[in-house]
C-alpha positions as CSV (number, residue, x, y, z in Angstrom):
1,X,35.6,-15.1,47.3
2,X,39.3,-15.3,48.7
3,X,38.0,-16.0,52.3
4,X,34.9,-18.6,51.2
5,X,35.7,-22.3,51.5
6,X,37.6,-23.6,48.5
7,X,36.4,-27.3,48.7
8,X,32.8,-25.1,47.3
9,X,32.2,-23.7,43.6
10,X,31.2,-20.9,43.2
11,X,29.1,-19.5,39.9
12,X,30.4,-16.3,38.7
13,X,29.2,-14.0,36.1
14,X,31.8,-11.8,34.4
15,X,31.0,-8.7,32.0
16,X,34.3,-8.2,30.0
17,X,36.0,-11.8,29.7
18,X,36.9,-11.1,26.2
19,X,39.1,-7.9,27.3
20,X,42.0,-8.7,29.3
21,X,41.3,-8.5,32.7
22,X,38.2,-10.6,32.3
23,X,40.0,-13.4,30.7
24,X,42.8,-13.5,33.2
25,X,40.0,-13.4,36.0
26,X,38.1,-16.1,34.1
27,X,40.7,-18.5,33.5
28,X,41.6,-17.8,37.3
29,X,38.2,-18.7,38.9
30,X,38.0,-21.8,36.2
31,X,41.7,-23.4,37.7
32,X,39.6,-23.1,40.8
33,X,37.4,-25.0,39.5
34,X,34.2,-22.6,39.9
35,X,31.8,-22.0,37.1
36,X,32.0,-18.9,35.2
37,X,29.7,-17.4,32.6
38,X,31.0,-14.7,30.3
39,X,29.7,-11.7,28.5
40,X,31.4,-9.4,26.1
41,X,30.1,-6.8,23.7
42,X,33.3,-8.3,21.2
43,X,33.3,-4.5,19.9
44,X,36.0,-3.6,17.3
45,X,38.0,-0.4,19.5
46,X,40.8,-3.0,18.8
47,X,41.5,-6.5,17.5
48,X,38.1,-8.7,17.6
49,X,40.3,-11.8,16.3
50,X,42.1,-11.7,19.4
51,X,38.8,-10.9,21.7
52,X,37.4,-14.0,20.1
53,X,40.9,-16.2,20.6
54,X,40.4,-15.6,24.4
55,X,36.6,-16.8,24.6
56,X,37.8,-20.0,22.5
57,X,40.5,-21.0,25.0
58,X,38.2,-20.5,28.1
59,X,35.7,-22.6,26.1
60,X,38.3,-25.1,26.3
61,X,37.5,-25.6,30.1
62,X,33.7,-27.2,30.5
63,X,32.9,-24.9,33.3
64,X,32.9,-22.0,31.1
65,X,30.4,-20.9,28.5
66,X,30.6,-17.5,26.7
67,X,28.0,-15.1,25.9
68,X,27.7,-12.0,23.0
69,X,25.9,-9.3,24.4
70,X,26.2,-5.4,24.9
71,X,25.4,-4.2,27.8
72,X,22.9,-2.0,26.0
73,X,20.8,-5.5,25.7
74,X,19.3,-5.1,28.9
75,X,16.3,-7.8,28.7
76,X,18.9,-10.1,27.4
77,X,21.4,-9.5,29.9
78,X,18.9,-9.9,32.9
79,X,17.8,-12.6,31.4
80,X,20.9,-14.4,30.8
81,X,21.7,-13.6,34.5
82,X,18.5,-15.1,35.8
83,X,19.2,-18.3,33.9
84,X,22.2,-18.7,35.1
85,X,21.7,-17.7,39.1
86,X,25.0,-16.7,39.8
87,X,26.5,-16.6,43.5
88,X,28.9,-13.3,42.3
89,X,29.0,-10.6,39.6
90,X,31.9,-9.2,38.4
91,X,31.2,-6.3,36.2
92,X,34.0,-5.3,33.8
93,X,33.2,-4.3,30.8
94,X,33.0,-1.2,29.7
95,X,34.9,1.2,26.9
96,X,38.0,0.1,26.5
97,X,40.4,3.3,26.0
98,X,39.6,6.1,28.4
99,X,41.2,8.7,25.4
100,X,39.3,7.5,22.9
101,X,35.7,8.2,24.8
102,X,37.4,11.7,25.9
103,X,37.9,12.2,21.7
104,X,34.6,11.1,20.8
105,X,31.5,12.6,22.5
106,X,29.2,10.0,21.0
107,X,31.3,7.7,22.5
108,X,31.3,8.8,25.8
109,X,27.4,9.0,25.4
110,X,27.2,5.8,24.5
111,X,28.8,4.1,27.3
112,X,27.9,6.1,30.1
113,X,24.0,6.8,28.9
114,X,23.4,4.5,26.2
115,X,22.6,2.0,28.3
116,X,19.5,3.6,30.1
117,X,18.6,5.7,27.0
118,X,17.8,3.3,24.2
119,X,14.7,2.0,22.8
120,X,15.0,-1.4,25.4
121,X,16.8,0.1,27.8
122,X,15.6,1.2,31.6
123,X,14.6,5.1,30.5
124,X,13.4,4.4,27.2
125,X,10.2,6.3,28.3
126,X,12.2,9.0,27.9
127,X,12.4,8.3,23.4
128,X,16.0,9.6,24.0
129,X,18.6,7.0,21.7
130,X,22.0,8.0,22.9
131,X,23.7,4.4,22.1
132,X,26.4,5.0,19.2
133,X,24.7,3.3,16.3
134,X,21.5,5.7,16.2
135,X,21.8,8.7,13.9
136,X,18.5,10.3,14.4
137,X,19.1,13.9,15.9
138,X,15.6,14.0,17.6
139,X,16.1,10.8,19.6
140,X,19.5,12.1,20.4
141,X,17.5,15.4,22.0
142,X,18.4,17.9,19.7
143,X,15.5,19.9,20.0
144,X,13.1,17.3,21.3
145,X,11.3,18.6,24.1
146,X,11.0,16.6,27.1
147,X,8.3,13.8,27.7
148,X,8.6,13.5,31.3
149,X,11.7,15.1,32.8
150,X,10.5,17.1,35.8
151,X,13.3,18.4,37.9
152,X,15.7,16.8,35.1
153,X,14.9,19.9,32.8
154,X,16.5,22.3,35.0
155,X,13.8,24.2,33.4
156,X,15.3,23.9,29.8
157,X,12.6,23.4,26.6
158,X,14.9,20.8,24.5
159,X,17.3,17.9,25.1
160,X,19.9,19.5,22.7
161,X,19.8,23.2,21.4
162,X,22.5,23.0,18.8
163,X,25.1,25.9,19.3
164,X,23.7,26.8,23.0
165,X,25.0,23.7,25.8
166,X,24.1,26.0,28.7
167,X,20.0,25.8,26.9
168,X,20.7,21.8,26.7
169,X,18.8,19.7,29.3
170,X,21.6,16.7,28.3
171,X,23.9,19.5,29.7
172,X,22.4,19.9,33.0
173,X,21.8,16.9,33.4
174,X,25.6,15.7,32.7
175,X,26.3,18.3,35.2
176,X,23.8,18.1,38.0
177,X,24.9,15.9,41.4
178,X,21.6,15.6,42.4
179,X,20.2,12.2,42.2
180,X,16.8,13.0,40.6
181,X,18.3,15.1,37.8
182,X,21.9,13.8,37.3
183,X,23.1,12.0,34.2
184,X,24.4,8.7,34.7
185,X,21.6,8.4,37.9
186,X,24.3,5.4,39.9
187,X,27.8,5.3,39.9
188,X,28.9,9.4,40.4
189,X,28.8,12.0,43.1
190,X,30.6,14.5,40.9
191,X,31.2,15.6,37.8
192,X,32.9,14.6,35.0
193,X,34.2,17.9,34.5
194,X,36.0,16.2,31.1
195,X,33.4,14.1,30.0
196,X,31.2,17.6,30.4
197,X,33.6,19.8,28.2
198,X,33.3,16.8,25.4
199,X,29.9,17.0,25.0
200,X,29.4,21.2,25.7
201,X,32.1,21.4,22.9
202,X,30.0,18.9,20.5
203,X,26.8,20.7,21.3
204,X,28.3,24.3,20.6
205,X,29.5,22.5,17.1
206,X,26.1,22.1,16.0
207,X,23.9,24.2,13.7
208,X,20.6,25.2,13.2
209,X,17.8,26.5,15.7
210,X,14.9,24.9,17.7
211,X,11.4,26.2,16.5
């Protein structure tokens, strides 16, 4: 947008204008005098007061208006999108605090595969619930056995075998690069060898057996 004619507005959708790169990008694009819609989760990893002081003094500007959504809302973020028929997206948000997703494993599930595995999300068929509120172990995997995996299984029998990652399809899966069987599907061509230690070391915490 830095080389397209500034006498024209622009509408520009922003994930993340509560955090502070989004607001500073916001209130940017508003002195420009473009039209910007905003989205934020408003989760409590730190101070929601001051998430919500930022969305209150965009507001300030008519040109803004400010959304509530997790991404995780997928038919209400599309739909929000669709009404407001941006001309750019700016995707931001996301978990703020790389160490803290490194420290939790349910953490790190829930931002990089919550938001395809939950009940509205875009692999629901597969009944897996990895967002962070859930605390059902068989829709987080642990020894559900897979509806429609295929190649995804890497020929494992359960989502989760507590005590064994290297039986655990979520295990291949976090570890495969191949695009039919990797875990998140868009956005990685390696990987995450840390994120992958996290969630081996939470899985080899775990007790019982599958039956």
């Amino acid at each position: 947008m830095a080389h397209s004619d500034p006498s024209k507005k622009h509408r520009v959708f922003i994930t993340g204008t509560a955090g502070f790169i989004g607001f500073h990008l916001a209130k940017l694009l508003l002195k420009e005098g473009h039209i910007v819609c905003g989205m934020d989760g408003m989760t409590d990893y730190y101070d929601v007061t001051l998430k919500q002081r930022r969305h209150q003094m965009l507001l300030q500007n008519p040109n803004f208006q400010a959304h509530e959504l997790r991404l995780e809302e997928a038919d209400a973020v599309t739909a929000l999108i669709t009404g407001f028929a941006p001309t750019s997206i700016v995707h931001l948000a996301g978990q703020a605090g790389v160490r803290y997703s490194l420290e939790n494993p349910r953490a790190y599930l829930d931002s990089n595969c919550g938001h395809c595995h939950n009940p509205n999300g875009p692999a629901d068929t597969s009944a897996l619930d990895l967002s962070h509120a859930n605390q059902s172990p068989e829709s987080l995997g642990v020894c559900k056995p897979p509806i429609a995996a295929g190649r995804g299984s890497g020929g494992h029998l359960y989502g989760i075998v507590p005590g064994d990652p290297d039986a655990s399809i979520l295990i291949h899966r976090l570890t495969s690069t191949e695009l039919r069987s990797r875990m998140p599907e868009v956005g990685r061509s390696l990987e995450h060898t840390e994120g992958v230690h996290l969630v081996r070391s939470w899985v080899a915490s775990m007790s019982g057996e599958c039956r």
